[in-house]
N, C-alpha and C positions, 0 to 999 in steps of 0.2 A: 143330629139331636142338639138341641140348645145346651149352653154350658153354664153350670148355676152358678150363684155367686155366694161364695162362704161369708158367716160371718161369726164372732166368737164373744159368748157371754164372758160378762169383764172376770168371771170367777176362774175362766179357764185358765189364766196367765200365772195363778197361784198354782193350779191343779201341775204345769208344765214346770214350775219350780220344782218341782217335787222326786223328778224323773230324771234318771242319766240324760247327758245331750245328745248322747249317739240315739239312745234310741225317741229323743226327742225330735231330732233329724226323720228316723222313721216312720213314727205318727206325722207329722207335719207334710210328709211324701204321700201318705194314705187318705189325708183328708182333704188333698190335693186328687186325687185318684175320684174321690167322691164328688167332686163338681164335675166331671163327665160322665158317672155314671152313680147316681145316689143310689141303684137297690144293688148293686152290683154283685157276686158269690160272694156269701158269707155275713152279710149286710142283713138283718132279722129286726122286722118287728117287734117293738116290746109289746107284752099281752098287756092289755090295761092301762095304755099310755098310747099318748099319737109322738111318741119317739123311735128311733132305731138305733140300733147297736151295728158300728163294725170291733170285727175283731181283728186285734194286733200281737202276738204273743202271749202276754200277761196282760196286757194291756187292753182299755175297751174305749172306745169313742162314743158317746151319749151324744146324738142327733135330732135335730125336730126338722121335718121337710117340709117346704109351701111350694107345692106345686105349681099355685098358681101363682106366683110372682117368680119363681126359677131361683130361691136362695134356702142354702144351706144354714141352719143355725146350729156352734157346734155348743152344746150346755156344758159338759162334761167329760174329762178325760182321768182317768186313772188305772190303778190296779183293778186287776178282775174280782177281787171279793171284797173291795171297798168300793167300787162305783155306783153299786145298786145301792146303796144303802146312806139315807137322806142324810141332808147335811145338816 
């Protein structure tokens, strides 16, 4: 299978200030994880949005997928009960 190619809205660099480094290390290993395999367990559909969610701990990765060019857009990373919720 083709391996996609990440790339990260400029908002997400603020989002990753935000977050210990250890578990910045973590997310940064997982979204690594998702350019070999973007639906992979655990990786959901948001209902009403052409995004996905992986989950990390506390932590959620806000994704948009284009299949048809093979690249990952990552939008959004933070805590789980503030990442849904518009900026």
């Amino acid at each position: 299978m083709a391996k996609y190619k990440i790339t990260f809205k400029k908002s997400v660099a603020k989002d990753l200030r935000n977050i210990p480094n250890k578990d910045v290390q973590r997310i940064l290993q997982r979204i690594d994880s998702l350019a070999e395999s973007p639906r992979a367990e655990g990786c959901i559909k948001l209902t009403g949005h052409q995004h996905y969610r992986a989950r990390l701990g506390v932590y959620r990765i806000i994704y948009e997928l284009r299949d048809d060019v093979l690249i990952i857009n990552i939008i959004k990373i933070g805590h789980g009960s503030a990442v849904y919720k518009p900026s």
